[in-house]
C-alpha positions as CSV (number, residue, x, y, z in Angstrom):
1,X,0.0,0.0,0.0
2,X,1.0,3.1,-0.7
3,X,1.5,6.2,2.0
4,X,0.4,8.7,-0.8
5,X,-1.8,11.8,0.8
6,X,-4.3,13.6,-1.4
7,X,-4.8,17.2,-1.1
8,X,-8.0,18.6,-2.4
9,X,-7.3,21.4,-4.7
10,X,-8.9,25.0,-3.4
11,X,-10.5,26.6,-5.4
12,X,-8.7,29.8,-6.4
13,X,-8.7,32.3,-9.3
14,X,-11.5,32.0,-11.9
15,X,-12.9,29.0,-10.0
16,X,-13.8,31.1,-7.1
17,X,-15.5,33.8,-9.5
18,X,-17.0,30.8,-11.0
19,X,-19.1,29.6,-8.0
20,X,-19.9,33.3,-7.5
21,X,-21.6,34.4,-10.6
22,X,-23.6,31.2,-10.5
23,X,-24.8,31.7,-7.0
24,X,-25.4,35.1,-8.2
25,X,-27.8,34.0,-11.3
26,X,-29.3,31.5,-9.4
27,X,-30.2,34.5,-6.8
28,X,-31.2,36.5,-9.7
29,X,-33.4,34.4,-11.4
30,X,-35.5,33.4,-7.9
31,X,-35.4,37.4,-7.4
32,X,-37.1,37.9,-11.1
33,X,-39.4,35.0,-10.4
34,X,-40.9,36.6,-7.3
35,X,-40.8,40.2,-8.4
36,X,-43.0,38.8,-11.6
37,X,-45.3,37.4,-9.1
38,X,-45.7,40.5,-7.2
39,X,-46.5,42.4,-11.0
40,X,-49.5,39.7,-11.6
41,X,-50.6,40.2,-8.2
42,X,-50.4,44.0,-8.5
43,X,-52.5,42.9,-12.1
44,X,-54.9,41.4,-10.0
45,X,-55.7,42.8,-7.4
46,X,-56.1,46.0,-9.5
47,X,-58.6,44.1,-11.5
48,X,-60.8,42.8,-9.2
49,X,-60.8,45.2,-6.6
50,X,-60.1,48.5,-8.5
51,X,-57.5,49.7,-6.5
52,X,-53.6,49.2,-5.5
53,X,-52.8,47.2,-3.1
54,X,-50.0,49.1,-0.8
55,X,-48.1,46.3,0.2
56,X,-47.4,44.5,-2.9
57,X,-46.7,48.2,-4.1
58,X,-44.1,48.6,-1.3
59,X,-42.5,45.1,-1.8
60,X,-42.6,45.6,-5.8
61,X,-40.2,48.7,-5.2
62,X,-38.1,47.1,-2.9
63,X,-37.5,43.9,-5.3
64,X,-36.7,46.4,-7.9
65,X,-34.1,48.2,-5.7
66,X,-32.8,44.9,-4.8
67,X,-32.2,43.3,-8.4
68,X,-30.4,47.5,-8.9
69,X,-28.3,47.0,-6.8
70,X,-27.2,43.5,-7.8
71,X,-27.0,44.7,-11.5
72,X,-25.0,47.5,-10.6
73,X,-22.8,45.6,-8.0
74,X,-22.1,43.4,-10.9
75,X,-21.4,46.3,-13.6
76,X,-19.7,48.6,-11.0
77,X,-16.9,46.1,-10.0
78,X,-16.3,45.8,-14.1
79,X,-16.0,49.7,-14.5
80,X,-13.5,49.7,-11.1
81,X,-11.0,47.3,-12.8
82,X,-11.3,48.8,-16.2
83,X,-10.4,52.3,-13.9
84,X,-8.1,50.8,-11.9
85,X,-6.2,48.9,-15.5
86,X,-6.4,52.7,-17.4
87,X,-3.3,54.7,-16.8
88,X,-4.5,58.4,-15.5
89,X,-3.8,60.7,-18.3
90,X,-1.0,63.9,-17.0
């Protein structure tokens, strides 16, 4: 037998981003799903009742804000390495 040890790799680098981004989608896609929801409700409740419901107004806006701010988490950390790569002009 031999006395050979294995070592699980880490993950590191672009595996690391890897697992991120599809964490990140999966997140993204649940978020979509529920905002969607909270739109046909809106639709509804409209409909039937003829006027807005406040809460699914209120949680509508916030599920917007939220996906925002995972959009522009995603585009802003582009635009700070494209900065951070662009040499400042004299």
């Amino acid at each position: 037998m031999s006395d050979e040890t294995f070592e699980r790799p880490a993950i590191t680098g672009i595996g690391r981003r890897l697992v991120f981004m599809v964490f990140f989608m999966v997140v993204l896609g649940a978020v979509r799903f529920v905002f969607w929801a909270i739109v046909a409700f809106q639709f509804l409740s409209h409909l039937f009742t003829g006027g807005v419901n406040p809460n699914a107004v209120t949680s509508g806006a916030r599920l917007a804000e939220y996906i925002y701010r995972i959009m522009e988490g995603a585009q802003g950390s582009r635009a700070k390495r494209a900065s951070a790569t662009t040499p400042a002009k004299p």
